[in-house]
Backbone bond lengths (Angstrom), bond angles and torsions (degrees), N, CA, C in turn:
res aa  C-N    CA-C-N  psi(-1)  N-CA   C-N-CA  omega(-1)  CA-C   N-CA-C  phi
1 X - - - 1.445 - - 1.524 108.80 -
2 X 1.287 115.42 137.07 1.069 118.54 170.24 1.429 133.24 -55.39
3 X 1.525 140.77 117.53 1.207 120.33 177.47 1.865 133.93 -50.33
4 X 0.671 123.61 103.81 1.893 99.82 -157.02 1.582 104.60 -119.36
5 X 0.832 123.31 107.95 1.798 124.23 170.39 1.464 101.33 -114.06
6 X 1.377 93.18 111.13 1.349 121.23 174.55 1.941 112.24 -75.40
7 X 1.126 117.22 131.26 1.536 139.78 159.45 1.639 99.44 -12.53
8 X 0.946 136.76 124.57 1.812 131.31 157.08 1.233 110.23 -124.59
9 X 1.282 103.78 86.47 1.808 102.09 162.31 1.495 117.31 -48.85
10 X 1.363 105.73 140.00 1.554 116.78 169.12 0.914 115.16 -160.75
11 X 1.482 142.19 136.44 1.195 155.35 -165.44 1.639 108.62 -4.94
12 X 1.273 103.86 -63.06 1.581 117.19 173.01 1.100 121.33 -33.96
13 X 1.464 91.09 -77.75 1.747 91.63 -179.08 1.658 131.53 -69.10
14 X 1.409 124.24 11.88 0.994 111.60 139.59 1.336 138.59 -96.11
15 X 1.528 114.14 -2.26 1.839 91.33 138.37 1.343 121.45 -126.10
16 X 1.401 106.61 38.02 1.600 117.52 150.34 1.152 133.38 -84.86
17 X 1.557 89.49 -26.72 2.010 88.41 -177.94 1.425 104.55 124.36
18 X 1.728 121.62 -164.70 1.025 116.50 168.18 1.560 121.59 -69.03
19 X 1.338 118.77 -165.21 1.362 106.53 149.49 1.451 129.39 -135.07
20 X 1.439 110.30 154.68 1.778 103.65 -168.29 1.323 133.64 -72.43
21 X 1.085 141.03 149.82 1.301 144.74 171.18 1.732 111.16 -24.74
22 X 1.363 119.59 110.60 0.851 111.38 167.57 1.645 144.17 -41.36
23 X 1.314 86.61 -29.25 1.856 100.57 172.72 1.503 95.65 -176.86
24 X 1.672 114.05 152.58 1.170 116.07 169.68 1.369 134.39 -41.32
25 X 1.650 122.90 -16.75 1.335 113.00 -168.21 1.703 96.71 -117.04
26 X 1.388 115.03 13.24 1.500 100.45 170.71 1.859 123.64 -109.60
27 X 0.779 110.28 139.23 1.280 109.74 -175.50 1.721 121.05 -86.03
28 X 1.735 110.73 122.32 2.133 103.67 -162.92 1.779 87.56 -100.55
29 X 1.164 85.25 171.35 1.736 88.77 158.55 1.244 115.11 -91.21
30 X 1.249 112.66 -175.99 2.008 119.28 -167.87 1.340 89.37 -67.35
31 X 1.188 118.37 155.92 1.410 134.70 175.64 1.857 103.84 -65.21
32 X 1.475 97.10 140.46 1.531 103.41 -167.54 1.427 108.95 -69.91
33 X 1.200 156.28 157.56 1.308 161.14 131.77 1.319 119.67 -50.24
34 X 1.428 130.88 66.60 1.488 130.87 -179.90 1.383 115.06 -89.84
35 X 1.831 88.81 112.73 1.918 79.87 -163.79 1.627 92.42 -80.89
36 X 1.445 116.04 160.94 1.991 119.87 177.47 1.351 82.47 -85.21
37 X 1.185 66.87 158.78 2.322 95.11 -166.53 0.881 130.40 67.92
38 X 1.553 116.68 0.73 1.624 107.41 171.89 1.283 114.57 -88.72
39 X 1.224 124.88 170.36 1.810 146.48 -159.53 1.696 81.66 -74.97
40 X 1.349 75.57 164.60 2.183 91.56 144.57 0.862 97.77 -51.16
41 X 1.684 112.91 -89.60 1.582 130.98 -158.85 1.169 114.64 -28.20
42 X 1.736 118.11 -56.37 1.236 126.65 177.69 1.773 108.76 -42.24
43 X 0.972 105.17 -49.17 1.710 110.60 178.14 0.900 110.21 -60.61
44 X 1.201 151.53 -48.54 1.237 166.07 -36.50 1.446 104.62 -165.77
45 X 1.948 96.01 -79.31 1.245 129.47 169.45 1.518 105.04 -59.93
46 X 1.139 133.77 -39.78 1.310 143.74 -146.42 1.432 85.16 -70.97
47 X 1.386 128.22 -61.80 1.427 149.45 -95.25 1.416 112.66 -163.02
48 X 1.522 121.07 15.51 1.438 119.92 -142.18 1.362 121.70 -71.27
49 X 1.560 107.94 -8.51 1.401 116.82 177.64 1.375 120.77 -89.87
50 X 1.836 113.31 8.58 1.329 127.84 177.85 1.353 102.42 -85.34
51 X 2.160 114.62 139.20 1.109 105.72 175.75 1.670 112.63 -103.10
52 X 0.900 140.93 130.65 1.823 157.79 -161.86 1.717 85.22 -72.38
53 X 1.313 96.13 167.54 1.204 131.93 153.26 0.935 136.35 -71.13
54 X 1.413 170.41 173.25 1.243 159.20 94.20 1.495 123.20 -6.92
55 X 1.314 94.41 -43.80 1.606 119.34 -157.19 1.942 99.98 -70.49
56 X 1.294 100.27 -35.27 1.642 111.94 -165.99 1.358 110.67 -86.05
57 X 1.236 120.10 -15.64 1.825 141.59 -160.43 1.103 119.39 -76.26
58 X 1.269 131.41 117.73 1.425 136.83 -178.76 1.313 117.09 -122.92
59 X 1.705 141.23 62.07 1.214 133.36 -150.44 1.521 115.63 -36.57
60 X 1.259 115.86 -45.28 1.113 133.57 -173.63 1.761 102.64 -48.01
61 X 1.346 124.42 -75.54 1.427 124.25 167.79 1.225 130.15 -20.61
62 X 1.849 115.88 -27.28 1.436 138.20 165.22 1.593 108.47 -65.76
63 X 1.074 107.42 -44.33 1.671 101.89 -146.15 1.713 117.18 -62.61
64 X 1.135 95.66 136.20 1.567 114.16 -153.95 1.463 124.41 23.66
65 X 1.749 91.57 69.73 1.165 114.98 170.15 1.603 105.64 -131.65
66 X 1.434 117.86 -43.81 1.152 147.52 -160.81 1.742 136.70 -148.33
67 X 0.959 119.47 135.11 1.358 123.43 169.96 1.529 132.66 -90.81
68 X 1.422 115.45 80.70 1.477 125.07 -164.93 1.859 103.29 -61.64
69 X 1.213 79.85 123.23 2.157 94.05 159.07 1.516 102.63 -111.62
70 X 1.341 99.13 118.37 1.275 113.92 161.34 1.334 121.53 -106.65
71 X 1.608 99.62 126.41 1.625 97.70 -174.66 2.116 97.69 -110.89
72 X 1.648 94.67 120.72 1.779 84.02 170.71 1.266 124.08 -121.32
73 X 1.282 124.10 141.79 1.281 121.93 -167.02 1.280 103.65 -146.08
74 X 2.312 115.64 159.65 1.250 100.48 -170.78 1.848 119.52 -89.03
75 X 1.650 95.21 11.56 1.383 107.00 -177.61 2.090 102.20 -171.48
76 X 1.092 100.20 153.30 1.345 122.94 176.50 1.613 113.69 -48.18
77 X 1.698 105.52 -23.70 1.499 103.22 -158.25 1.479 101.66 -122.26
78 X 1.601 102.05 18.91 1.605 107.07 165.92 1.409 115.57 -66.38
79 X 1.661 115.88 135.04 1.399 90.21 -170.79 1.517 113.93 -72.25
80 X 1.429 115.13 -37.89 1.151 116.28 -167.44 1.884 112.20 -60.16
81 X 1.291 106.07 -38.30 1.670 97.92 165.73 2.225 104.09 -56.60
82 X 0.847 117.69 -39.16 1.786 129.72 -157.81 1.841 82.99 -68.76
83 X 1.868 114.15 -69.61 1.478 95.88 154.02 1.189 146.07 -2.28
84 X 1.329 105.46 -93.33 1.709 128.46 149.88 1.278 114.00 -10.49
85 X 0.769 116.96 -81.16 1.977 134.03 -171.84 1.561 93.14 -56.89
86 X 1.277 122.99 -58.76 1.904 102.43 -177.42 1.148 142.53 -87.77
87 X 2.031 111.17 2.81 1.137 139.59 130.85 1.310 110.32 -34.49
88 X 1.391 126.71 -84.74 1.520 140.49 162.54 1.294 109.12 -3.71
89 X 1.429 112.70 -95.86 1.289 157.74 -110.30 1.933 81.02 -107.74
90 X 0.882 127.20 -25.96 1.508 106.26 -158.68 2.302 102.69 -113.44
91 X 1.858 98.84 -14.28 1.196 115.94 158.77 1.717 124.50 -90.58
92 X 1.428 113.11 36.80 1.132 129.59 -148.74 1.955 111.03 -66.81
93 X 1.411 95.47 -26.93 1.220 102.49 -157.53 2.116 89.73 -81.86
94 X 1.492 120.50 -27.59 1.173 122.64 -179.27 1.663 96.74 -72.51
95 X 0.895 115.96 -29.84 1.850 102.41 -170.72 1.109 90.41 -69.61
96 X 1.526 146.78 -70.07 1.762 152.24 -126.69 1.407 82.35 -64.47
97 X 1.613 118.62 -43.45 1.392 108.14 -143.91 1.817 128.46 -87.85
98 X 1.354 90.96 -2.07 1.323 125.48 169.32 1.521 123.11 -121.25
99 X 1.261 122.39 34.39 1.426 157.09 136.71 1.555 82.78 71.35
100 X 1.463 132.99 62.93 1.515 120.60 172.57 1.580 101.70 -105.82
101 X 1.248 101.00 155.11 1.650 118.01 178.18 1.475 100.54 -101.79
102 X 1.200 118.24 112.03 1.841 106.63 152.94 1.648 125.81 -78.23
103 X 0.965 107.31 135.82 1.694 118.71 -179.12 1.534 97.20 -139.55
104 X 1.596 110.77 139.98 1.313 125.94 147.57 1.375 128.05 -123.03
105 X 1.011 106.80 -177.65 1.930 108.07 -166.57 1.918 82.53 -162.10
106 X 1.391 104.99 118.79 1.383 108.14 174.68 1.787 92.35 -111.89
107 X 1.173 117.57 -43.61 1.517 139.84 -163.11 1.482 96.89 -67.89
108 X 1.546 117.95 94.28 1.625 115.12 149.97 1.710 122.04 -66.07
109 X 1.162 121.42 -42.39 1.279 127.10 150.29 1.072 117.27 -16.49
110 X 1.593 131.02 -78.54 1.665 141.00 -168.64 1.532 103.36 -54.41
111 X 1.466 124.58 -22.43 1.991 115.39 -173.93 1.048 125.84 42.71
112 X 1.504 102.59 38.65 1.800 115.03 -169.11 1.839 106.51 -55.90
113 X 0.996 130.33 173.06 1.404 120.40 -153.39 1.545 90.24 -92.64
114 X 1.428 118.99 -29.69 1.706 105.03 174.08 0.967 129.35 -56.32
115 X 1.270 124.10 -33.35 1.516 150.71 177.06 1.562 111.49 -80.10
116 X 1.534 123.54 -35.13 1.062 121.20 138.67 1.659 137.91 -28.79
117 X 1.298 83.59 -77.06 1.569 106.36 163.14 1.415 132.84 -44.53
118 X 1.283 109.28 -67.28 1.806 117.17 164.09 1.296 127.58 -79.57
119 X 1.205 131.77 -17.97 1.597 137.77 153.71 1.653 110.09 72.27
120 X 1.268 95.18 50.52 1.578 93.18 173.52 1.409 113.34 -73.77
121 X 1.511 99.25 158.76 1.764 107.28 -179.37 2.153 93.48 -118.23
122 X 1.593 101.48 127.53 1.485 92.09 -177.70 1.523 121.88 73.41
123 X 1.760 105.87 -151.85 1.468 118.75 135.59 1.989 127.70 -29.20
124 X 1.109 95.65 110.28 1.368 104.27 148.74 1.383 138.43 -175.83
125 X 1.385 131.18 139.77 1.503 140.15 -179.73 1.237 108.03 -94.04
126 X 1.455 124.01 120.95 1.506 129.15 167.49 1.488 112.54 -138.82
127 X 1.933 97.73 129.77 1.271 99.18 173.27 1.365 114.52 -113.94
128 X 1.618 100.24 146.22 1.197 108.44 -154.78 1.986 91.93 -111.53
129 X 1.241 130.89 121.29 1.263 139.59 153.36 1.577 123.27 -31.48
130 X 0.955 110.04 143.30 2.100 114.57 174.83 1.138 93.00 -61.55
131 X 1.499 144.91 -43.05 1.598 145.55 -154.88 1.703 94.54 -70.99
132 X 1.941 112.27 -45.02 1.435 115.35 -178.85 0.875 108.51 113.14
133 X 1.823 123.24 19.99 1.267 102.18 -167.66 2.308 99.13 -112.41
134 X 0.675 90.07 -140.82 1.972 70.79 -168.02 2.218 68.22 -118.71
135 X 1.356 104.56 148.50 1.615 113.59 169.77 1.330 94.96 -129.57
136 X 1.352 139.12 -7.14 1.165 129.62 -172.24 1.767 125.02 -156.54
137 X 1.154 125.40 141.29 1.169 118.54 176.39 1.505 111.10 -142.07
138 X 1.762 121.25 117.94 1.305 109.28 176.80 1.833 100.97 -119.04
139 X 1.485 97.16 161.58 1.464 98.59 164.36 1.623 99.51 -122.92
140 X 0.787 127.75 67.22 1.469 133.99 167.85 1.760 116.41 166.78
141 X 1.118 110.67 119.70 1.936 114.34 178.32 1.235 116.09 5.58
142 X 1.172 127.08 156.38 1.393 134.57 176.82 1.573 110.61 -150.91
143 X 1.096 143.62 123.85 1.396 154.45 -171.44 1.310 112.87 -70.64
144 X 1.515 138.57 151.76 1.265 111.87 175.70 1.618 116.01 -81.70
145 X 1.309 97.90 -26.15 1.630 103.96 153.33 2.068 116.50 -17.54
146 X 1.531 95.98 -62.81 1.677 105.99 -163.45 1.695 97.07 -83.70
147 X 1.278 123.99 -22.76 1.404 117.32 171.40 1.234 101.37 -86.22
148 X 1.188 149.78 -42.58 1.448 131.12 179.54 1.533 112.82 -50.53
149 X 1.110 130.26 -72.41 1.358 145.07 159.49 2.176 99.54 -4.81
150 X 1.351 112.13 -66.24 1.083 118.49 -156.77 1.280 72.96 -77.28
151 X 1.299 140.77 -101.95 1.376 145.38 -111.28 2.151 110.82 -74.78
152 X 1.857 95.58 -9.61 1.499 113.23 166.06 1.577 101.15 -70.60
153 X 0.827 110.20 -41.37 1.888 108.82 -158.48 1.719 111.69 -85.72
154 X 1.541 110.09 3.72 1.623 124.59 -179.52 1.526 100.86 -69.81
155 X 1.309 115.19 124.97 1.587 89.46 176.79 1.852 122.21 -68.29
156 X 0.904 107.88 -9.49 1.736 108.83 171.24 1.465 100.31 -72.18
157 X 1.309 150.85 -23.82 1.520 151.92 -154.26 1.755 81.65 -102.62
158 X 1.316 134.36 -53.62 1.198 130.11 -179.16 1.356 112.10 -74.47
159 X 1.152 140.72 -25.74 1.631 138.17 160.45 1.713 86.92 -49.50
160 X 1.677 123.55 -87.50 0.787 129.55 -153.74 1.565 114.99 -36.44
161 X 1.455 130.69 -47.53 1.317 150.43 167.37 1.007 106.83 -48.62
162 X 1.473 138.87 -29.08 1.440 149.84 -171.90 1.892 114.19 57.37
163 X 1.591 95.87 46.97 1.353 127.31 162.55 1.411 111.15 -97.76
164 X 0.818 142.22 -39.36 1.590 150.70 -125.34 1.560 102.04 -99.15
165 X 0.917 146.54 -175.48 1.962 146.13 131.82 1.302 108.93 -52.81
């Protein structure tokens, strides 16, 4: 499998710049193109395989636009968040296609308002619906395999499929 660390916008780095290689032996993608002034969405759409920050996140700005995955953890170097992310990140072409947003929050410290809001302890994966409402909560990895399954059987994912009523 390919190593893949995907771009994470966060507050910072849009007026920091790109960001650097995590360490010499991992490989990032090209630095994202964040034009100033654009929306989330605008990013979003632009860029959809980029994962956000916590810090940048406004559920509300999502809603029925998108399906936020939130991955939380109490640090970056948890494995099961590190899991998480290449579960994600390496089924990439299934996330775009079911309009999900990735966001993480490694930083308990920062009390970003998602983390506020959803109150994870540790590890956790939560998916959040276009409507906004939370459909899911894991404390341990999830495949995109086991999120497809769930997030097919929403009846808005079956409207969209043109299964649904």
């Amino acid at each position: 499998m390919k190593n893949f660390w995907p771009i994470i916008v966060t507050a910072a780095s849009i007026t920091a710049g790109p960001l650097a290689a995590q360490d010499e032996n991992t490989e990032t993608t090209p630095p994202a193109e964040i034009a100033i002034g654009a929306t989330l969405v605008e990013q979003w759409i632009g860029a959809p395989e980029t994962v956000f920050g916590a810090d940048v996140i406004t559920l509300e700005d999502l809603r029925w636009v998108a399906r936020p995955i939130i991955v939380f953890a109490d640090s970056a170097l948890d494995p099961a968040f590190q899991t998480q992310m290449e579960l994600l990140t390496s089924e990439i072409e299934e996330v775009i296609e079911r309009d999900i947003i990735l966001i993480t929050d490694t930083n308990p410290d920062a009390a970003s308002a998602l983390r506020t809001k959803l109150r994870p302890r540790g590890f956790q994966l939560v998916l959040i619906g276009k409507d906004g409402g939370v459909k899911l909560r894991k404390p341990f990895p999830w495949d995109m395999r086991e999120l497809s399954r769930s997030i097919d059987k929403m009846p808005m994912r079956q409207r969209e499929l043109g299964e649904g009523s």
